[in-house]
RODREN-156956 format. One line per field, with one value per atom (N, C-alpha, C, O, CB): x, y, z; atom name. Coordinates in steps of 0.1 Angstrom, whole numbers, plus 5000, padded with zeros to 4 digits. Each point is the difference from the previous one (the first is absolute). Glycine has a CB too. Layout:
BEGIN
xx <- [X_...] .
yy <- [Y_...] .
zz <- [Z_...] .
voti <- [CA_...] .
***
This chain:
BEGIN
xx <- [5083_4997_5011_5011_4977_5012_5007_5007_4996_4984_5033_5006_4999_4997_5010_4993_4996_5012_4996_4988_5030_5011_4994_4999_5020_4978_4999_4988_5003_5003_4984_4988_5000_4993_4997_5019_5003_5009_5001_4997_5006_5011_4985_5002_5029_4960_4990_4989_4991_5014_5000_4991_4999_5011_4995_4984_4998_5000_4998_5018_4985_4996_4987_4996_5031_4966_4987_4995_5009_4997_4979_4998_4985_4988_5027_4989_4988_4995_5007_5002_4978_4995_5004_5008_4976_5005_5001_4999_5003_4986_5005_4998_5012_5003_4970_5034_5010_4995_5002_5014_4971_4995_5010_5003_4972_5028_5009_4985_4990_5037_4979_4992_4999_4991_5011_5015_5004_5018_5006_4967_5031_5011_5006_4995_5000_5011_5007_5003_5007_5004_4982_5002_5011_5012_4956_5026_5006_4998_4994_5005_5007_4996_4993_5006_5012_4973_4998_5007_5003_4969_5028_5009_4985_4992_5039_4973_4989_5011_5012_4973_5008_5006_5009_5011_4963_5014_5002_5015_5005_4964_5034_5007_5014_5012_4964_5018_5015_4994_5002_5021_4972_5002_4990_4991_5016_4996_4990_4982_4996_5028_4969_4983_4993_4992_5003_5007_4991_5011_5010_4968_5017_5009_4991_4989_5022_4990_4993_4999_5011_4991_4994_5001_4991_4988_5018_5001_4992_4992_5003_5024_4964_4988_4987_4992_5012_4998_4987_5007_5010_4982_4998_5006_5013_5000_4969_5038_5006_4997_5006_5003_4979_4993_4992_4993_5000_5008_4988_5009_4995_4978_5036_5009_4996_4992_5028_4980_5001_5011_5008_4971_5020_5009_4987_4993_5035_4973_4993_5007_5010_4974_5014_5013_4992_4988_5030_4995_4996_5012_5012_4976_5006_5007_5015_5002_4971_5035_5012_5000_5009_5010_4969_5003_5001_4994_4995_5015_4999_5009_4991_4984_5033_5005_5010_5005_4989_5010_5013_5009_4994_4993_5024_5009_5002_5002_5010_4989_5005_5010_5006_4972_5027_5009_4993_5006_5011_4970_4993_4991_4997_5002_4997_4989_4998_5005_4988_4998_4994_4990_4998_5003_4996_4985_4996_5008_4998_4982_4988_4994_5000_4993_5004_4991_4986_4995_5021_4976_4988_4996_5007_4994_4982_5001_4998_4992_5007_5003_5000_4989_5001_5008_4979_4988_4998_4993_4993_5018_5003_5004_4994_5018_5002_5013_4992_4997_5026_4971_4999_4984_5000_5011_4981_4991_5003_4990_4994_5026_5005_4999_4988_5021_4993_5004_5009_5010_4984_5004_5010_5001_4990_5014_5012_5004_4999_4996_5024_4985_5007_5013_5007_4978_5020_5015_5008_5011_4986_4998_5008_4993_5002_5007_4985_4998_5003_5009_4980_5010_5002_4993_4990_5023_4990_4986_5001_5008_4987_4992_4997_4995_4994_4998_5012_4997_4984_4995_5026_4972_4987_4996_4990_5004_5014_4996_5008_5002_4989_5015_5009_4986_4996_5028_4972_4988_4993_5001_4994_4997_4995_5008_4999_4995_5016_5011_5002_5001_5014_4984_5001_4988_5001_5014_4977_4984_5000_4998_4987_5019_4997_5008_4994_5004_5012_5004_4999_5007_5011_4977_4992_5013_5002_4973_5031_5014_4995_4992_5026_4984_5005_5002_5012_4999_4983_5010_5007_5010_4974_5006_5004_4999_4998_5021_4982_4998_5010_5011_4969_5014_5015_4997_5004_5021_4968_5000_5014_5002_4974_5036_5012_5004_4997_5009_4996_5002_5004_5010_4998_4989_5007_5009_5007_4973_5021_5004_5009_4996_4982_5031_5011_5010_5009_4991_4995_5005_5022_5007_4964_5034_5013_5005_5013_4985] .
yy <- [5102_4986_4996_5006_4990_4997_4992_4991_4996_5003_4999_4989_4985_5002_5017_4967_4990_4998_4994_4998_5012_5000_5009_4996_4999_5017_5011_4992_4997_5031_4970_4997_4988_4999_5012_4979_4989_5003_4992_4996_5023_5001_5005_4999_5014_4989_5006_4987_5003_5018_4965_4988_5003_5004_4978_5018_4997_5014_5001_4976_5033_5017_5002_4997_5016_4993_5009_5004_5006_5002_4992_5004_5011_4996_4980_5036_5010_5006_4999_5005_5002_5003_5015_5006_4975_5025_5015_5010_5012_4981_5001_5012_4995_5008_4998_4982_4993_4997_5007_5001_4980_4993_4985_4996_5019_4978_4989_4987_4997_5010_4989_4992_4984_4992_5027_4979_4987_5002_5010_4970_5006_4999_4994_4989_5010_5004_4996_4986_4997_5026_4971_4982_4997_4997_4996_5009_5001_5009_5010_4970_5018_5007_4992_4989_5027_4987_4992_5013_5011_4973_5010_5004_5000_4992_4991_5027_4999_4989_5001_5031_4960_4987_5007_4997_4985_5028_5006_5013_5003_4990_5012_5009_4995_5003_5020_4970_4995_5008_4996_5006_5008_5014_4995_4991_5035_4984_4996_5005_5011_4986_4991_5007_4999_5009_4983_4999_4999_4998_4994_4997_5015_4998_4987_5005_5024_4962_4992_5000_4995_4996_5009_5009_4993_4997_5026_4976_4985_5014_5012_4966_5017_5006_4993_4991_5025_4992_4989_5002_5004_4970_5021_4998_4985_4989_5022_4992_4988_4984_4991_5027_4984_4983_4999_4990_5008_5012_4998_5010_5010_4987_4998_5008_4998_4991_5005_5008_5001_5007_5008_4990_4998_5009_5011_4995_4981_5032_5008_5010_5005_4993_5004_5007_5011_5002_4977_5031_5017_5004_5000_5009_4994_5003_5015_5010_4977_5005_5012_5017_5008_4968_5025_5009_5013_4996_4992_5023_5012_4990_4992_5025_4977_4999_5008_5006_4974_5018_5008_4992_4993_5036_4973_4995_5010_5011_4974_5014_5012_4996_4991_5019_4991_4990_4991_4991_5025_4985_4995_4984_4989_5042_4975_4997_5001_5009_4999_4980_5001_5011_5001_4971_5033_5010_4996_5001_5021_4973_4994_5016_5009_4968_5027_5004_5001_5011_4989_4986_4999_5003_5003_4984_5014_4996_4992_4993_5020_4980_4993_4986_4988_5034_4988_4990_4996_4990_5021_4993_5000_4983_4990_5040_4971_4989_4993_4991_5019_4989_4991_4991_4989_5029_4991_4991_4995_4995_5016_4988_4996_4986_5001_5015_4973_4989_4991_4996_5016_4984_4989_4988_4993_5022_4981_4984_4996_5008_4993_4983_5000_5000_4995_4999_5008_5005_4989_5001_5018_4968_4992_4998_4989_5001_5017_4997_5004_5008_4989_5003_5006_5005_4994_4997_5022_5003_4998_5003_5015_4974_4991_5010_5010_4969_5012_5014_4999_5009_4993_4993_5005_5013_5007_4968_5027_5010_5012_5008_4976_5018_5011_5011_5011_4970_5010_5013_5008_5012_4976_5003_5005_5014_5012_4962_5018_5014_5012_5012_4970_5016_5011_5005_5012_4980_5004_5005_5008_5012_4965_5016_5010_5012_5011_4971_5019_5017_5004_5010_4989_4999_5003_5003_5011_4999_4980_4998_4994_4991_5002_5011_4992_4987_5000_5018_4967_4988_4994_4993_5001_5013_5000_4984_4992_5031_4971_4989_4992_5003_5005_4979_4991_4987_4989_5034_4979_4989_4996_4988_5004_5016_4997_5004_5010_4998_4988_5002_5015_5002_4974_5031_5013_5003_5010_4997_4986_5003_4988_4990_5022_4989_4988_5007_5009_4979_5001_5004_5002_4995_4989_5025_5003_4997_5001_5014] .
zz <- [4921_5003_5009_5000_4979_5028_5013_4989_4989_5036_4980_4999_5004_5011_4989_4998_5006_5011_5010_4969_5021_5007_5010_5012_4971_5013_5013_5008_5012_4974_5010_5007_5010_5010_4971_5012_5008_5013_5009_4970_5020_5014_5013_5012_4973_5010_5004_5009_5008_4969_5018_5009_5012_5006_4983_5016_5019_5004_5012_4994_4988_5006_4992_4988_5016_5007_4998_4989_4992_5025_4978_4989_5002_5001_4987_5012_5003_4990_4990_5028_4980_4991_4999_5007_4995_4985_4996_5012_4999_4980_5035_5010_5009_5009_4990_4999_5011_5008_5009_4988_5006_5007_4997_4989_5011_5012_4995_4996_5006_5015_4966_4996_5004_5004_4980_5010_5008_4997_5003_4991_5000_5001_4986_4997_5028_4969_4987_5005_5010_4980_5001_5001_4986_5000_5012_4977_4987_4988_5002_5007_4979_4990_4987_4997_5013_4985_4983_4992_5003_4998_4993_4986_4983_4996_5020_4980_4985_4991_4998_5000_4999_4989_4986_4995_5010_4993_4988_5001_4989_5007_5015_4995_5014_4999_4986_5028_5004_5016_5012_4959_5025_5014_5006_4997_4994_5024_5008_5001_4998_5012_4993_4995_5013_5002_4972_5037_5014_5008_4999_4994_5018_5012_5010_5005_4994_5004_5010_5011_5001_4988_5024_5011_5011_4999_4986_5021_5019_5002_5001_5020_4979_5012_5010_5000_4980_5027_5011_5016_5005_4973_5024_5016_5003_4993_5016_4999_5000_5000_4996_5011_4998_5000_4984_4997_5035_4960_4989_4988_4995_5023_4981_4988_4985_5000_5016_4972_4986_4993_5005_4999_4984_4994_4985_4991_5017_4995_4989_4991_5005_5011_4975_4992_4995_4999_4993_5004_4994_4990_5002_5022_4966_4992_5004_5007_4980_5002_5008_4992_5002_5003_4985_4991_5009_5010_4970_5023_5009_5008_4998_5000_5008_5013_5000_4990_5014_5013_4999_5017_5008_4975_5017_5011_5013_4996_4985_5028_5009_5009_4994_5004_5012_5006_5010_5006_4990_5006_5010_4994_5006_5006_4974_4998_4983_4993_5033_4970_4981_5006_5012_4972_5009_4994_4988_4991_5019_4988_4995_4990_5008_5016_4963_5001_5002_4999_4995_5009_5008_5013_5009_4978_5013_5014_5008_4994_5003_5016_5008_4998_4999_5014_4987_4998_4984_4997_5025_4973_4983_4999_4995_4999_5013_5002_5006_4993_5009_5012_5010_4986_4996_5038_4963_4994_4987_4994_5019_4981_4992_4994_5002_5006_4987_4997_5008_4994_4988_5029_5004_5005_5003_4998_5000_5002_5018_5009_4966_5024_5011_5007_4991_5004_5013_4998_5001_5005_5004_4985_4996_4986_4996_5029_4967_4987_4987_5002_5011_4977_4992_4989_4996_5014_4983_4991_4986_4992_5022_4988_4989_4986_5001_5018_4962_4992_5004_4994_4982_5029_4996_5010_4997_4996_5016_5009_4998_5010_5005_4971_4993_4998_5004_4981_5006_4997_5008_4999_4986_5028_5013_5001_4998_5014_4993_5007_4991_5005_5007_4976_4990_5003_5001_4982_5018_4997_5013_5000_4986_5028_5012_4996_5002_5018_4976_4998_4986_4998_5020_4975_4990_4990_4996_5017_4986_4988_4987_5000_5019_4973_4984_5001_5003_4988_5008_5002_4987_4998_5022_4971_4985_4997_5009_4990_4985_4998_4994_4995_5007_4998_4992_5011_4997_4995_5020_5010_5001_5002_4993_5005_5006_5022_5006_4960_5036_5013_5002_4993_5010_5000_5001_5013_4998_4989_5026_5015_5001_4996_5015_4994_5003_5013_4999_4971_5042_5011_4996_4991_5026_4996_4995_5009_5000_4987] .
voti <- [N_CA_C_O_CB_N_CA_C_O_CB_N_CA_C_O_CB_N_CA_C_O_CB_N_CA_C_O_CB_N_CA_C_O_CB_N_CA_C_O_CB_N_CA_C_O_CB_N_CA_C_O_CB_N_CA_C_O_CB_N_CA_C_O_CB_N_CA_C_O_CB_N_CA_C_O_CB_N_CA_C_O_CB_N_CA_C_O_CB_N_CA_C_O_CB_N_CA_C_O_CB_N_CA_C_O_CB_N_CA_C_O_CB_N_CA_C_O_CB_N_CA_C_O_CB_N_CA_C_O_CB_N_CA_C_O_CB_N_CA_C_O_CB_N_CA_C_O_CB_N_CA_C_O_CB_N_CA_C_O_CB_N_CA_C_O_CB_N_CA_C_O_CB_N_CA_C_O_CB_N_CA_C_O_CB_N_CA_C_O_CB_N_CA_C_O_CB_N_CA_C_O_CB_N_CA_C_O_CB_N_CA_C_O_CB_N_CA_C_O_CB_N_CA_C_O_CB_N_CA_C_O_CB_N_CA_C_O_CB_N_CA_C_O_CB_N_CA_C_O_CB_N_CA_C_O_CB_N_CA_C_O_CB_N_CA_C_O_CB_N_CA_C_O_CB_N_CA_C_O_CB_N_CA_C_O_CB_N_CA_C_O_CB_N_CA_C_O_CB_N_CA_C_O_CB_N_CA_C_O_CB_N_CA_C_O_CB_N_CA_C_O_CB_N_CA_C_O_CB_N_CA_C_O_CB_N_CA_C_O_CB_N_CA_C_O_CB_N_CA_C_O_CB_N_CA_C_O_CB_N_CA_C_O_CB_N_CA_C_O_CB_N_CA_C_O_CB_N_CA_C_O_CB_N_CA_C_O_CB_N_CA_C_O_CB_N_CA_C_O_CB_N_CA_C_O_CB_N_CA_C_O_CB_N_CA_C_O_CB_N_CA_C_O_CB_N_CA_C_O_CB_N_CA_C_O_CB_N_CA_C_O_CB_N_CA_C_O_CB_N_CA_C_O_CB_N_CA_C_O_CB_N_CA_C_O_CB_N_CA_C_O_CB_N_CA_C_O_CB_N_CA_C_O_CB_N_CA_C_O_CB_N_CA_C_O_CB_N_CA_C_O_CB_N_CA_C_O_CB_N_CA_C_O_CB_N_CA_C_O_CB_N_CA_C_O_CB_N_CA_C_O_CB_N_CA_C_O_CB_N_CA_C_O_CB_N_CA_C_O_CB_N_CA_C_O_CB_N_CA_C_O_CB_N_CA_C_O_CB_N_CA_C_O_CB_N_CA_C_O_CB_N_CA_C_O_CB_N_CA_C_O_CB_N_CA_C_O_CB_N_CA_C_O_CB_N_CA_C_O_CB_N_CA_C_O_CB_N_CA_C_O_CB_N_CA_C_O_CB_N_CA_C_O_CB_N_CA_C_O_CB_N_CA_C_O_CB_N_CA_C_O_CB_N_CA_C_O_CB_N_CA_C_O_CB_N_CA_C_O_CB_N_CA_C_O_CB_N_CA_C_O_CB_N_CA_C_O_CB_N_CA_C_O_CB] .
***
């Protein structure tokens, strides 16, 4: 698992997938409520007049000097669940996002994602 220190040095560089297609750009990180570490990476994508932020989970990542690596792929991430890049993600659209990558959201109706 990634560190939330290591990954944060990581804002504003490239984030490519399992084949290293650049996906977008490390915007931020959420954090899981429950254990502290990091669970999605959030990530600007779009053309520059029509940006979002869509997020991918960090499980499989890894750092290189260039670049995050995603264990997904590209179109996985891009059709994902997302905001505006001035917004923020609301708990109701916790589950969605779990559901697009086919995660556990588990229950308790506690927040699970808290931006970092």
């Amino acid at each position: 698992m990634l560190e939330v220190e290591n990954i944060r040095d990581w804002l504003g560089h490239d984030v490519v997938d399992s084949e290293g297609s650049k996906i977008g750009v490390l915007e931020s990180v959420y954090v899981d409520t429950a254990t502290d570490l990091p669970a999605f990476a959030a990530l600007t994508v779009g053309l520059p007049t029509r940006k979002r932020i869509t997020f991918v989970p960090l499980t499989g990542a890894s750092v290189s000097p260039s670049h995050l690596r995603v264990a997904w792929p590209k179109q996985v991430v891009k059709d994902a669940p997302s905001i505006d890049t001035d917004g923020e993600l609301a708990a109701d659209e916790e589950l969605p996002l779990f559901a697009h990558y086919k995660l556990d959201y588990g229950t308790g109706g506690a927040r699970r994602l808290a931006r970092r």
